[in-house]
N, C-alpha and C positions, 0 to 999 in steps of 0.2 A: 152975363155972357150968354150967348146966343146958342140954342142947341146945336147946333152944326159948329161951332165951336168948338162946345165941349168932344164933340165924337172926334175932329182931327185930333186934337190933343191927347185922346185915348190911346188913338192909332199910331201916334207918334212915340208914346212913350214905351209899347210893344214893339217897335220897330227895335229901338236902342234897346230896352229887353233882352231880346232874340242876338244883337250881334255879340251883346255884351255873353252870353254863354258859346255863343261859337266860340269869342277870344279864346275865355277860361278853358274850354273841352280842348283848344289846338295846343293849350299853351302847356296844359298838364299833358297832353300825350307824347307831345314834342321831348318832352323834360322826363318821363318814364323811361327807367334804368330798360337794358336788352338785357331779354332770357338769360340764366346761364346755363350751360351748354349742359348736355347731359353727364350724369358719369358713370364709369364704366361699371358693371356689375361685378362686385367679388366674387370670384373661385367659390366652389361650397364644398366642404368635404362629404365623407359617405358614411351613414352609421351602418351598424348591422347587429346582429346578433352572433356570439359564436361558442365554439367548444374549446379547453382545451384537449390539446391532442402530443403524443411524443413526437420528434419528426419521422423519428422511425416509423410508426404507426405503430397501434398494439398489434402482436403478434398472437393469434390462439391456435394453440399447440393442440394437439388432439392425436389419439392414435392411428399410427402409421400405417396399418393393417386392414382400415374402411370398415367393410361389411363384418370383416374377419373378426368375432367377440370374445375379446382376453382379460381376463382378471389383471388388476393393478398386482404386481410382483412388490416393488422397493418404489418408492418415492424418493429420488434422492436430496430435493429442494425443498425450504418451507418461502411463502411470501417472504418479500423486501430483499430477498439475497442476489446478491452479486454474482453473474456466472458471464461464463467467457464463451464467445463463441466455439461449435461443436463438443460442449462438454454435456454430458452424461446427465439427463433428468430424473429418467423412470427408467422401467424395467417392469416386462410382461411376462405374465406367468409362462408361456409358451418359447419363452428364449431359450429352457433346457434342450429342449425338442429341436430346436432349429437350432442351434449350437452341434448338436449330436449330427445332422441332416449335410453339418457344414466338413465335418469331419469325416464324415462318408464318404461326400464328395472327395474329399482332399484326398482321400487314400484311392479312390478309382483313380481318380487323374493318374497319381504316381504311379499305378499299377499299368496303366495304359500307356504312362511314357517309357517306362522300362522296357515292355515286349516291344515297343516303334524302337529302339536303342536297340535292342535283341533280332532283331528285324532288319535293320541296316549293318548290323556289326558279321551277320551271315555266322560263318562257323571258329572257331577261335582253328589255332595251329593245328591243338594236337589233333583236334578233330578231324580235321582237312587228312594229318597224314595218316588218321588212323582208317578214313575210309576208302584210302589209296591203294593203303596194305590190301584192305579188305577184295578190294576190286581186283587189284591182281593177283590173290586168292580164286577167286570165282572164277577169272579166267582159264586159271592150271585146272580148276575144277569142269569148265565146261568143256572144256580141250577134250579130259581124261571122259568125259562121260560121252562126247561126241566120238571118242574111237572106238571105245567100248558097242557105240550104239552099229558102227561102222562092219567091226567085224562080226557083230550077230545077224548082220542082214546080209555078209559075203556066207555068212556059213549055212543058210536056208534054203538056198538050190541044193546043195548038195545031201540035204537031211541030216546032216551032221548039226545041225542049228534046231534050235526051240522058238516057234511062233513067239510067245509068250514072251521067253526072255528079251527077245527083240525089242518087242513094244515097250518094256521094261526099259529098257536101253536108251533108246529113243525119248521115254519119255523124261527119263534122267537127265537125255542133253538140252532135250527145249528147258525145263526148270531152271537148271544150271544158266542157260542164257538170259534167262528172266531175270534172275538173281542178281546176276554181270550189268546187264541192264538199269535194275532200278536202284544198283549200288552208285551207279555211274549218275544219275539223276538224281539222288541224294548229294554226290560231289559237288555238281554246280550249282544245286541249292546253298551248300555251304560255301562258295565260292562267289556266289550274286545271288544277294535276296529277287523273288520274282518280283515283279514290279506290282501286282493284283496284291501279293501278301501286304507288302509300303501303303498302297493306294488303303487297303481295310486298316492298316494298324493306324496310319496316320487320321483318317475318318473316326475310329474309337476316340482316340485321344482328343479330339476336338468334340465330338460331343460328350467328354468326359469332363472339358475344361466350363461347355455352354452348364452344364449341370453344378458345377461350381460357384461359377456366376450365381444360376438363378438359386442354389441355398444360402449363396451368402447375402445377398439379395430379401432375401424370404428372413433370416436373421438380423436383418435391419430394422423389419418393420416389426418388431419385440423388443426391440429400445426409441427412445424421443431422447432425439439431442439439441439443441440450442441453435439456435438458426444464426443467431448474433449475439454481439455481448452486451448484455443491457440487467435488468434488473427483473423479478418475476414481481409481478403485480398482483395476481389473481390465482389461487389453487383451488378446481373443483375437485377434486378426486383424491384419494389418499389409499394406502396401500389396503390391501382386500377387495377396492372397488373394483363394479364395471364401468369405463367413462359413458357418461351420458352427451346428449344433446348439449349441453354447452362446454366440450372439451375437458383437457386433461387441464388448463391451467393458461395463462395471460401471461406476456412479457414483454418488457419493450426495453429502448434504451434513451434512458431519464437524460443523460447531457446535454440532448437539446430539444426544446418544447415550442410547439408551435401553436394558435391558434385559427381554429377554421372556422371561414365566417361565412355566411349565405347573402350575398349582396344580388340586389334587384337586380334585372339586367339591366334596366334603363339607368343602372347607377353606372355600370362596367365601365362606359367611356372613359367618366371622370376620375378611373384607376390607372394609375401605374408604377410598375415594379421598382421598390426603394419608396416608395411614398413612406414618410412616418404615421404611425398609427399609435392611440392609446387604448389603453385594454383598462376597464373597469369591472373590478373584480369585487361580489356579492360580499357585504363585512370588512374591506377592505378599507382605509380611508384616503388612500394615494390612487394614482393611476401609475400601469406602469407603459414602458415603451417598448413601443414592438417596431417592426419592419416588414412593409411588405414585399413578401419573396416571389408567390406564385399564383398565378389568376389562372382559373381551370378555364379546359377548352369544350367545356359542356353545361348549354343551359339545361336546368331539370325545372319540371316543375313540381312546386312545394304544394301541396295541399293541404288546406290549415283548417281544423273544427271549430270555428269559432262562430258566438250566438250572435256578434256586432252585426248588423244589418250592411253595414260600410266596410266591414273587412275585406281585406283581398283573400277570396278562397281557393284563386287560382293562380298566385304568384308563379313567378317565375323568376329563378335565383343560378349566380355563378358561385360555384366555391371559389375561396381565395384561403389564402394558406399567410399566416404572416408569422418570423419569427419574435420570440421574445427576447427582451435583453437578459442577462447575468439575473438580474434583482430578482427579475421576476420571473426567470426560469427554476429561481432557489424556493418561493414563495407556491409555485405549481407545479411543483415535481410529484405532491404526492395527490393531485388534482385531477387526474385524467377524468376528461367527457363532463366537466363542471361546464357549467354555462356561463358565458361572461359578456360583456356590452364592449363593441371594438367602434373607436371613432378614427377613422384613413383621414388624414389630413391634404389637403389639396395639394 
C-alpha cells in the first residue's frame, strides 16, 4: 500500500474516533438524573450559659436607718426558715429610744387635741352664768362709784369738798368701768372662742400630729421586717453586731425558681416567649425543663478575661429569664447563683 494510502486511512479512522465520543459525551449527559432541589435549613436553637435565681429575686435586707449606726439588739431568724410577709426579723439597739420619742409624741398630740376641744367648746354653763352675775356686780359697783365721784366734784365750788377726795372718787369710777368692761370681754370669749385662739390651737395640734408621724417613722427604721414571704437564705450578722457592708441577711421566695441566661444578641431573634428550654445542671445526670418566660429589653455588654486569642472580649448579651418545671425547681431550691448550661429550643 501506497503512502498516501496509508495517511487517508489514519485520517479516516480519527474521523469515526472523534464522532464516536461526541455520541457517548451526548448520550451520557442526555441520560444524567437533574439536580435535586435544595433543602430547607433547620431551625437551630440557642445555647447559653446561666444562673439559678428565685423568681422573686434574692432580697438583701440591710438596716433601715442608712448612715444612722446601731448595734444588732435580737435576731429574730436563723437561715432556711420560713417567714411571712411583714413579720418581725431583727431589732436595733436604738428602738428603746425611739419607742420612748414615739410615746412623747403621742401625749403632745393628745395634749394639743384637748386645748383645740377646749378651744371650741368656749365656756361650760356655769361659767357663762357666773361671769353674768359677776358683770352685773361691777355695774352696781361702777354706778355707786360714779355718784360718789359725781357729788365730790358738785361739793368743790363751794369748799365744802376735798381736791383729793375727788380725784379719789373719780378714779374709783374709771377702775370700776374697766372692771365692767373686761368682765364683759371675758363673756363673749366664753360665749365664742376668737377665731386667732381656733387658727393657733388647731396649727399646734397639726404640727403635734406631723411629729408623730416623723417618731413613729424614726421607730421603724430600729426593726427590719420581711418584705415578702419566702425563705431567709443568707444571715450576716447576729445579735451584738454592727451590719456591715454585705447587710443584715438574704431572702427570697424558693416556690418558684428561675434561670437567667446571657444570650448573644445575634442569637435574640431566634428567641421567643414559651420556647422550651433544657437546663443542665453540673453533677446532674438528667436535664430538666424549663420555659422560656422573659427576654430583657437591654443589651449590656459582657466583658470577659480570657487568654483565648479567639475569644469574644467584647460580647454583647440579652438577659432572658426562663422558668423551671416542678422537678427541677425541687432539685434548685437550695441552689441559688449555681451556674448551669440552658439549651432554648427552636
Amino acid at each position: 500500500m501506497s503512502r498516501r494510502a496509508i495517511l487517508l486511512a489514519v485520517l479516516a479512522l480519527g474521523a469515526a474516533g472523534a464522532a464516536a465520543l461526541a455520541w457517548m459525551r451526548d448520550g451520557v449527559a442526555d441520560r444524567a438524573p437533574a439536580p435535586a432541589p435544595a433543602l430547607a435549613a433547620a431551625p437551630v436553637g440557642v445555647g447559653a450559659l446561666g444562673r439559678v435565681e428565685p423568681a422573686s429575686r434574692i432580697r438583701k435586707l440591710n438596716q433601715p436607718g442608712g448612715f444612722n449606726v446601731a448595734r444588732l439588739e435580737r435576731l429574730l431568724v436563723a437561715e432556711g426558715d420560713r417567714v411571712e410577709a411583714g413579720q418581725l426579723l431583727a431589732v436595733f439597739a436604738d428602738a428603746v429610744q425611739r419607742d420612748a420619742a414615739v410615746a412623747q409624741a403621742e401625749a403632745e398630740v393628745a395634749q394639743s387635741r384637748a386645748s383645740l376641744t377646749r378651744i371650741r367648746a368656749a365656756g361650760r354653763a356655769e361659767e357663762i352664768e357666773a361671769q353674768r352675775a359677776r358683770i352685773q356686780a361691777l355695774h352696781a359697783a361702777e354706778a355707786s362709784a360714779r355718784r360718789e365721784a359725781e357729788r365730790a366734784e358738785a361739793l368743790l365750788p363751794s369748799g365744802a369738798g376735798n381736791v383729793a377726795a375727788a380725784e379719789r372718787n373719780r378714779f374709783a369710777a374709771s377702775r370700776a368701768a374697766a372692771e365692767r368692761a373686761e368682765a364683759q370681754a371675758t363673756l363673749q370669749r366664753l360665749l365664742r372662742p376668737r377665731p386667732e385662739d381656733l387658727a393657733v390651737a388647731e396649727a399646734e395640734l397639726q404640727a403635734a400630729e406631723a411629729g408623730l408621724l416623723k417618731a413613729r417613722a424614726d421607730a421603724t427604721l430600729s426593726r427590719v421586717v420581711a418584705p415578702i414571704a419566702g425563705t431567709i437564705l443568707k444571715v450576716y450578722a447576729r445579735a451584738g453586731d454592727q451590719v456591715g457592708t454585705d447587710g443584715l441577711l438574704d431572702m427570697a421566695d424558693l416556690s418558684a425558681i428561675d434561670v437567667v441566661a446571657d444570650v448573644f444578641e445575634t442569637d435574640v431573634p431566634r428567641l421567643r416567649p414559651g420556647a422550651p428550654a433544657e437546663v443542665v445542671v453540673p453533677g446532674e445526670p438528667r436535664r430538666y425543663a424549663a420555659t422560656l418566660r422573659e427576654i430583657g429589653w437591654l443589651v449590656r455588654r459582657t466583658t470577659q478575661a480570657n487568654t483565648d486569642p479567639v475569644a469574644a472580649v467584647d460580647a454583647r448579651t440579652v438577659e432572658v429569664r426562663l422558668t423551671l418545671g416542678e422537678e427541677g425547681r425541687a432539685v434548685l431550691e437550695r441552689r441559688s447563683n449555681m451556674q448551669v448550661q440552658v439549651a432554648i429550643r427552636p
